[in-house]
C-alpha positions as CSV (number, residue, x, y, z in Angstrom):
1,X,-27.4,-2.0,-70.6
2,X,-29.1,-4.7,-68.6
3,X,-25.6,-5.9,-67.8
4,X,-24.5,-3.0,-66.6
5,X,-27.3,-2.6,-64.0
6,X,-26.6,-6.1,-62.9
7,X,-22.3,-5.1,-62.2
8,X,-24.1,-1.8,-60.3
9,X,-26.5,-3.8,-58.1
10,X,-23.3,-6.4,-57.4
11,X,-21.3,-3.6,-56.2
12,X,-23.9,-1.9,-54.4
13,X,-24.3,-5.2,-52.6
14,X,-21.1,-5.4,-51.9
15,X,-20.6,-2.2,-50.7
16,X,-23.6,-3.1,-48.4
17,X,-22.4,-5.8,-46.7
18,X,-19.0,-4.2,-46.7
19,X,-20.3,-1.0,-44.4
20,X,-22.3,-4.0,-42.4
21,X,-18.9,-5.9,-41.2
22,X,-17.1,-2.3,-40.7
23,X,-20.4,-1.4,-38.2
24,X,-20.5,-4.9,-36.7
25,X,-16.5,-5.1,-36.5
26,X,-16.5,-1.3,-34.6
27,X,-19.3,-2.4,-32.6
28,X,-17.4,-5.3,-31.0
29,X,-14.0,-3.2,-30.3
30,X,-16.1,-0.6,-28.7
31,X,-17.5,-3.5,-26.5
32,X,-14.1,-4.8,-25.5
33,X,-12.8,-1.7,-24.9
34,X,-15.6,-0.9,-22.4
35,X,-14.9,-4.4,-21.0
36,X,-11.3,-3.8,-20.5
37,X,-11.9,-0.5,-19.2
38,X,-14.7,-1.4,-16.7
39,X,-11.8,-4.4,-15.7
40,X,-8.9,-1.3,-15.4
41,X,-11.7,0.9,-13.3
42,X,-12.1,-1.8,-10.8
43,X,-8.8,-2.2,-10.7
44,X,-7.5,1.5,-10.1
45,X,-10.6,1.4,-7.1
46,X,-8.2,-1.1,-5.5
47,X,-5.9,1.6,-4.7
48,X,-8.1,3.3,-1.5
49,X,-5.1,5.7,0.0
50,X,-4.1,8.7,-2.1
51,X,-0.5,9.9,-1.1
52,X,-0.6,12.4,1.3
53,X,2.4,14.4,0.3
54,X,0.1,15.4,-2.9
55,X,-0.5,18.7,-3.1
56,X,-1.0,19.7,0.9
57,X,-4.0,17.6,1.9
58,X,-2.9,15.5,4.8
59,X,-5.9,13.2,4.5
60,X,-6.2,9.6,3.7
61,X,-8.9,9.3,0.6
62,X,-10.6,6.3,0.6
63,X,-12.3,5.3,-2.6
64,X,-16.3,4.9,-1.7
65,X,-16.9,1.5,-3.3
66,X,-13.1,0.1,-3.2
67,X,-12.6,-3.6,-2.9
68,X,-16.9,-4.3,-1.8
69,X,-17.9,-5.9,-4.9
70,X,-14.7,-7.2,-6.5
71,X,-12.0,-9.1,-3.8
72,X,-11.7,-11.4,-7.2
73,X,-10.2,-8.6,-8.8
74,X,-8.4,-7.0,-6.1
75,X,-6.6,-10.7,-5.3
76,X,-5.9,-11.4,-9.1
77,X,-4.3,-7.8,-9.5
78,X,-2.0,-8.4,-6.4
79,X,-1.3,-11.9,-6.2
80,X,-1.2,-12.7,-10.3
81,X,3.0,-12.4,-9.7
82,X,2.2,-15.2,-6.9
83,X,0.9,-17.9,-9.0
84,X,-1.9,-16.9,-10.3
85,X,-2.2,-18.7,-13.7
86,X,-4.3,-16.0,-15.9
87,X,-7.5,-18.5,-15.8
88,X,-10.9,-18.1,-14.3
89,X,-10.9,-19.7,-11.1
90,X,-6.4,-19.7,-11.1
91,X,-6.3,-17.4,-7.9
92,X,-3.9,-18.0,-5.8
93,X,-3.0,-15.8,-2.4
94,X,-0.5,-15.6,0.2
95,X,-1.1,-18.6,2.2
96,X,-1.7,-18.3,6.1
97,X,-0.9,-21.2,9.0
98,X,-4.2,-21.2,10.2
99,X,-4.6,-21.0,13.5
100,X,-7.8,-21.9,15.8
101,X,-9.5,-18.6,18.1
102,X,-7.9,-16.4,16.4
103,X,-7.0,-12.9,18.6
104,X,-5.7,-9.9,17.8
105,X,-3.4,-7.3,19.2
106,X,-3.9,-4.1,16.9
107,X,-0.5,-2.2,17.3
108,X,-1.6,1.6,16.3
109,X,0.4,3.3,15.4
110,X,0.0,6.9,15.4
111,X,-0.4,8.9,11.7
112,X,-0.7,6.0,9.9
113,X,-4.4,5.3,9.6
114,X,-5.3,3.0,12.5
115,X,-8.6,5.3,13.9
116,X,-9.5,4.6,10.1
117,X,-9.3,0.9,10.7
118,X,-10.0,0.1,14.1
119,X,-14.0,1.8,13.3
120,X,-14.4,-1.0,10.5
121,X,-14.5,-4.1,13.5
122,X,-16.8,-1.5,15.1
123,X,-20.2,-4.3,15.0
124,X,-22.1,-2.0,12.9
125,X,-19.5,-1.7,10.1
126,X,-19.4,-5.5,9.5
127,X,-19.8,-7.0,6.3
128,X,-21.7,-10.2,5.4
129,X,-18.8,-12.7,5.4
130,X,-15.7,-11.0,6.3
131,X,-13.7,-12.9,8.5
132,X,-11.0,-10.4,9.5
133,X,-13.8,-8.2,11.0
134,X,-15.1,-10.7,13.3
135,X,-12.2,-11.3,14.8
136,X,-11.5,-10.3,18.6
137,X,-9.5,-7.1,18.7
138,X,-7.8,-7.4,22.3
139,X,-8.3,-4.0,24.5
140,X,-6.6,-1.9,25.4
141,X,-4.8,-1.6,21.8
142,X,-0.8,-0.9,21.7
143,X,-1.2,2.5,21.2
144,X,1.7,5.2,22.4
145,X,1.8,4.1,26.2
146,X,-1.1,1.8,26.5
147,X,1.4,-1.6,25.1
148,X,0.5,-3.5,27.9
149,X,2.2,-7.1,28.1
150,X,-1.3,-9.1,29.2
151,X,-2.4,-8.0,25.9
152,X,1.1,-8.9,24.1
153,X,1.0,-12.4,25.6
154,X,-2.9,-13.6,25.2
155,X,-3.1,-12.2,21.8
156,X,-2.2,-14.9,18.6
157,X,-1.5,-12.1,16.3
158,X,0.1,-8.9,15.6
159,X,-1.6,-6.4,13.3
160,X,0.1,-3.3,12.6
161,X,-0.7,0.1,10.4
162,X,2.4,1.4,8.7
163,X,2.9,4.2,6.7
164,X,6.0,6.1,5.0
165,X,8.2,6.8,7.9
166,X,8.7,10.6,6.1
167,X,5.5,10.9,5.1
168,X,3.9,10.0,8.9
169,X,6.6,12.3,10.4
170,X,5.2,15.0,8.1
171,X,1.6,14.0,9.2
172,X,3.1,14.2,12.7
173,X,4.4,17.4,12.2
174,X,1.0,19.0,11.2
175,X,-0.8,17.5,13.7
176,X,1.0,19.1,16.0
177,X,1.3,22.5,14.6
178,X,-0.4,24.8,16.9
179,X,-1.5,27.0,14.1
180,X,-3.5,24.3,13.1
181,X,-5.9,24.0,15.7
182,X,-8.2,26.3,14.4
183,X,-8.6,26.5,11.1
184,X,-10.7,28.0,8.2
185,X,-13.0,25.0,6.4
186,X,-14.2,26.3,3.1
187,X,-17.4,23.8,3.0
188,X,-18.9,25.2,5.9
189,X,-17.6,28.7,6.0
190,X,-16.2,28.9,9.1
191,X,-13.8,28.6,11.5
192,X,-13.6,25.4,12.9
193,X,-11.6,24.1,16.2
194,X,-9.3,20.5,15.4
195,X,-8.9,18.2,18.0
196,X,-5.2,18.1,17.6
197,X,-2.3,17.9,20.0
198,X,-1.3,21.1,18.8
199,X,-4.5,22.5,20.7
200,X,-3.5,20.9,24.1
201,X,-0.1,21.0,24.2
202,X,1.9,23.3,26.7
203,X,2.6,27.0,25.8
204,X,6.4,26.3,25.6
205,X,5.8,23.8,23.0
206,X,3.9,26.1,21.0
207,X,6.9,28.9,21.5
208,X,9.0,26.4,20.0
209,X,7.3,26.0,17.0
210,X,7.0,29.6,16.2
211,X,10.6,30.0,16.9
212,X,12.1,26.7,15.1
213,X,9.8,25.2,12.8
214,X,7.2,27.9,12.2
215,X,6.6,26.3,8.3
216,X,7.0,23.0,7.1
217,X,10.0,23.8,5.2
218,X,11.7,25.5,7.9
219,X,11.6,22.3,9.9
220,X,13.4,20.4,7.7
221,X,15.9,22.9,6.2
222,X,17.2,23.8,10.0
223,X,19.1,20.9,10.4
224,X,21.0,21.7,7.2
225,X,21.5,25.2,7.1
226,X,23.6,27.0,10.0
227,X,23.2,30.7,8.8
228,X,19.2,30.1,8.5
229,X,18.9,28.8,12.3
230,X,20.4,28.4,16.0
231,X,22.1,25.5,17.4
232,X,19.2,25.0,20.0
233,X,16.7,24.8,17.1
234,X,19.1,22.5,14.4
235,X,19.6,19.7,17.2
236,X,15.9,20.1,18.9
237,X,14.4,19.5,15.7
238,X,17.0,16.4,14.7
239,X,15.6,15.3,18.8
240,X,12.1,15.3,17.7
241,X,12.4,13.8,14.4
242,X,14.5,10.8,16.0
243,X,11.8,9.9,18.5
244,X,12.2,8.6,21.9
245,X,14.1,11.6,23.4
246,X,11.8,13.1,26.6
247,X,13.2,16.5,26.1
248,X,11.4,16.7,22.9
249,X,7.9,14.6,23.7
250,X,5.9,17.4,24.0
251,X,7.1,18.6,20.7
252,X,5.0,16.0,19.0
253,X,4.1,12.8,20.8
254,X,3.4,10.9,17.2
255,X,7.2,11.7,16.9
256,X,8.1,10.3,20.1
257,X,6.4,7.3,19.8
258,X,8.2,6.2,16.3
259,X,8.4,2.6,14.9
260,X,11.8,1.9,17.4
261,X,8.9,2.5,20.1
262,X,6.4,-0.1,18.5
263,X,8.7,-2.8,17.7
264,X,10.3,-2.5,21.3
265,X,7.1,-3.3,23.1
266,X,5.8,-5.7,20.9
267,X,8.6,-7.9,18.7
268,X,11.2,-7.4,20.5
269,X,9.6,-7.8,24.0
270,X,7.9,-11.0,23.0
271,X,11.3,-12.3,21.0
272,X,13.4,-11.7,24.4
273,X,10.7,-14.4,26.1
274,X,10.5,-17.4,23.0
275,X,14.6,-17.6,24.5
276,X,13.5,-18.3,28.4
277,X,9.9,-19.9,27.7
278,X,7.9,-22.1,26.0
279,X,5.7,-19.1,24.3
280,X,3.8,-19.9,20.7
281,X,5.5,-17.5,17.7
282,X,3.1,-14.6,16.9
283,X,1.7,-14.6,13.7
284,X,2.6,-10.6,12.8
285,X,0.1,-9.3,10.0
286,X,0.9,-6.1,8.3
287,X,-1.6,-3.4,6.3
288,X,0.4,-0.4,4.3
289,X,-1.7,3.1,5.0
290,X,-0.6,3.5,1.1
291,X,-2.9,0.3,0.5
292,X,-5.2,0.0,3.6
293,X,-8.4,-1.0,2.0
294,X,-6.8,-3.3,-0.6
295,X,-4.3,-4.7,2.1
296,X,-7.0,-5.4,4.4
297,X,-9.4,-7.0,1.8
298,X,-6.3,-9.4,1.0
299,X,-5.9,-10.3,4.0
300,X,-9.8,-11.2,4.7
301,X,-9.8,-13.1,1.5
302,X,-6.8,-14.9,2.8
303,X,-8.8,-15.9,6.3
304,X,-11.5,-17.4,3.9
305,X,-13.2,-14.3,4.4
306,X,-15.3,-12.7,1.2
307,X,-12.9,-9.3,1.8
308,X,-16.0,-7.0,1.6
309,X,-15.3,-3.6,3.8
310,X,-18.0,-0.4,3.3
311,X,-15.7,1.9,3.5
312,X,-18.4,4.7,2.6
313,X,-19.7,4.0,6.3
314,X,-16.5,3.5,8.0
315,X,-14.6,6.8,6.4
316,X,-11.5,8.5,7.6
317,X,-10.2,10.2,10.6
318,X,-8.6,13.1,9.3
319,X,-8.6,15.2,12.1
320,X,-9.2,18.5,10.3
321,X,-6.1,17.3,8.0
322,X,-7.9,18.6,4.8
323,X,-7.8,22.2,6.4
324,X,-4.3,23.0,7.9
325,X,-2.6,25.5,7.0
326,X,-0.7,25.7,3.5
327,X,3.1,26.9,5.3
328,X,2.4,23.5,7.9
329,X,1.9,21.7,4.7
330,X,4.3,23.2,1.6
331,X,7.4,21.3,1.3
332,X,9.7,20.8,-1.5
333,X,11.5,17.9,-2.8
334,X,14.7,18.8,-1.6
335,X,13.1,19.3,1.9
336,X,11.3,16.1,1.7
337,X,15.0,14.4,0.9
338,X,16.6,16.4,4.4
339,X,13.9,15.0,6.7
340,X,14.2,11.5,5.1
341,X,18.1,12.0,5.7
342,X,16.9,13.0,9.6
343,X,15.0,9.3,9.5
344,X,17.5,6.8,8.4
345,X,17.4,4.8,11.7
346,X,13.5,5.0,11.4
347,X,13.2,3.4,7.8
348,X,15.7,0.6,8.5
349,X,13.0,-0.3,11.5
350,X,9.8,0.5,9.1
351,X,11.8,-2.2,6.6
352,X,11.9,-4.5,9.2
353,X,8.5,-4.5,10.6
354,X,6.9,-4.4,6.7
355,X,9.3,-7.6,5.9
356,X,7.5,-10.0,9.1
357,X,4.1,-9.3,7.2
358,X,3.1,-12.7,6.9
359,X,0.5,-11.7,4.7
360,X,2.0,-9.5,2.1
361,X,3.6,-10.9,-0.5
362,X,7.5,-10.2,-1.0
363,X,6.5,-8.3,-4.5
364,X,4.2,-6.1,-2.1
365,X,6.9,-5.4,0.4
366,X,9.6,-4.6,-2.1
367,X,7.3,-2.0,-3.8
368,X,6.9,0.0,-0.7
369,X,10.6,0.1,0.0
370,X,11.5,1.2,-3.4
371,X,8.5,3.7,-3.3
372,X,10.7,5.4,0.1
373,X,13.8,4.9,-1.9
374,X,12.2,6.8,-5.1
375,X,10.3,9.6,-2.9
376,X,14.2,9.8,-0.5
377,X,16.3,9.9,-3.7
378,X,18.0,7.0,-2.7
379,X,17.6,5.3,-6.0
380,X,20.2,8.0,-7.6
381,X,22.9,6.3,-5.3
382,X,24.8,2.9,-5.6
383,X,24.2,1.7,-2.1
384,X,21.9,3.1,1.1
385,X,25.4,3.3,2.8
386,X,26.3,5.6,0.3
387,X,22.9,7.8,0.9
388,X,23.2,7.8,4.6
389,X,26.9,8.8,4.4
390,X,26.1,11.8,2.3
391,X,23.4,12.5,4.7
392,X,25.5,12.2,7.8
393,X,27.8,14.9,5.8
394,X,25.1,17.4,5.1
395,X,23.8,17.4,8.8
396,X,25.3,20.5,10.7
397,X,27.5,19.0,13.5
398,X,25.2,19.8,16.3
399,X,25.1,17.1,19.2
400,X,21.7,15.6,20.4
401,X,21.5,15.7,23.9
């Protein structure tokens, strides 16, 4: 009997001290997996833009505490594929030629988030040891006509804003909608007035949209379809979308002044003068509106800055954006594949502007052009000849004049 009760107390021990190593053992995977996911929550806050084609908010989110209290993260996420070795203090970013009194000319370009940026070098938004903030934003800013060439030639650098060529025509688009200058906002209860160009442009303008492009999806079916629209409205609305054309400006001056605008008053304006004079390169930085607040924090880091932004206090300029009207804002994916069809010229000049970013890194810019290609549909096709051939062919044959 008495060995018996000795085998029972054994096993009872051992059953013990096994239940002790299974709570122990479950106790440190829950502590790793709240490690790993406080490390995966930090890095999702990275990403500060939501894409505006989701659902019909046309408003740039930006995530309260992104990239404040973790630039270490935020540069080991994005640079890890640029040498970044896995250990501690292994982080490596894209390297800048640095350059002494640093100036800036901020090329804003419109729909893409540059009111959003240019209030975080406003003084009161600076953060203790960012660089990028501090440093002297030349006025006036390239923005539609103000690209003056006293600014282009005292300035060491170029900073532009770009976005999705589709997705900031799109923007454009609602932003110029007249029936989305007044609109109803469902936190306040009331009807509210947006200080849009669709509120000050002239009445013939607003006619036009009525008749042309009266929804989203009309706009960029029109081109496509001759039974559902006239000729004046299928090559009006192909002028608009193209940008640059003065019959169309008041149409949608966002439109107007496109990326072919930008590039002509800045790159290639300064490029035509490093041929006849002894001018200094420009340095050309580059933030995505996909990726501002991560982009931007890079590119502090990357000026030995600490990459710290408060982007609670800076916020967004939305312009009303999160209450226009659902038929400016529905559009399908086969009407999202027309109007990219309408901006082939447009992305090949987006692509070249994201490509001079000295401070993204190629992984970076080859991302965003396959993120256009996915979103276009191009990806389903051997070659972007191929696309823009079979775009050319679904076009009505109405001339732009």
């Amino acid at each position: 009997m008495t060995d018996i009760k000795t085998i029972q107390k054994k096993n009872e021990r051992s059953r013990s001290r096994a239940k002790l190593i299974i709570i122990i053992s479950s106790s440190i995977l829950i502590g790793v997996a709240g490690i790993l996911n406080i490390h995966f929550s930090l890095n999702l806050q990275s990403a500060s833009v939501e894409r505006v084609t989701k659902d019909t908010k046309d408003v740039i989110q930006l995530q309260n505490d992104a990239v404040t209290s973790t630039s270490s993260a935020i540069s080991q996420k994005l640079h890890k594929d640029d040498g970044y070795d896995g250990s501690g203090d292994g982080i490596v970013v894209q390297s800048l030629q640095p350059i002494q009194n640093r100036t800036i000319m901020l090329v804003h370009i419109g729909k893409a988030a540059g009111s959003t940026l240019l209030r975080s070098f406003y003084q009161a938004q600076w953060q203790s040891g960012n660089k990028l903030q501090r440093t002297p934003v030349l006025l006036p800013i390239c923005h539609m006509h103000a690209c003056t060439n006293k600014t282009l030639y005292k300035a060491t650098t170029l900073l532009y804003v770009i976005r999705n060529p589709v997705d900031r025509m799109i923007s454009a688009y609602k932003f110029s909608h007249p029936d989305n200058c007044i609109t109803y906002d469902q936190v306040r209860k009331m009807n509210i007035t947006n200080d849009i160009w669709g509120c000050h442009m002239p009445m013939y303008a607003k006619q036009w949209y009525h008749e042309c492009a009266p929804t989203l999806e009309q706009f960029a079916k029109s081109p496509f379809d001759a039974s559902s629209s006239t000729s004046y409205c299928r090559h009006s609305i192909r002028g608009m979308v193209s940008g640059g054309n003065e019959r169309y400006r008041k149409q949608s001056t966002h439109a107007y002044f496109n990326y072919a605008h930008y590039r002509n008053v800045t790159i290639q304006r300064f490029e035509s003068r490093l041929d006849t004079d002894t001018v200094d390169k420009k340095e050309i930085f580059v933030l995505r509106t996909e990726h501002l607040w991560q982009d931007a924090s890079t590119l502090d880091i990357q000026l030995n800055g600490t990459g710290k932004y408060n982007t609670t206090a800076s916020r967004n300029v939305t312009h009303g954006s999160e209450t226009y009207h659902k038929h400016t804002s529905t559009l399908s994916k086969v009407g999202y594949e027309r109007i990219c069809c309408m901006l082939i010229d447009e992305i090949n000049v987006f692509e070249d502007i994201l490509y001079r970013g000295e401070n993204l890194s190629m992984k970076d810019k080859i991302d965003t052009i396959r993120d256009v290609e996915r979103k276009c549909g191009i990806l389903k096709y051997t070659s972007r000849k191929e696309w823009a051939t079979e775009c050319k062919d679904k076009l009505v044959d109405d001339a732009i004049t």
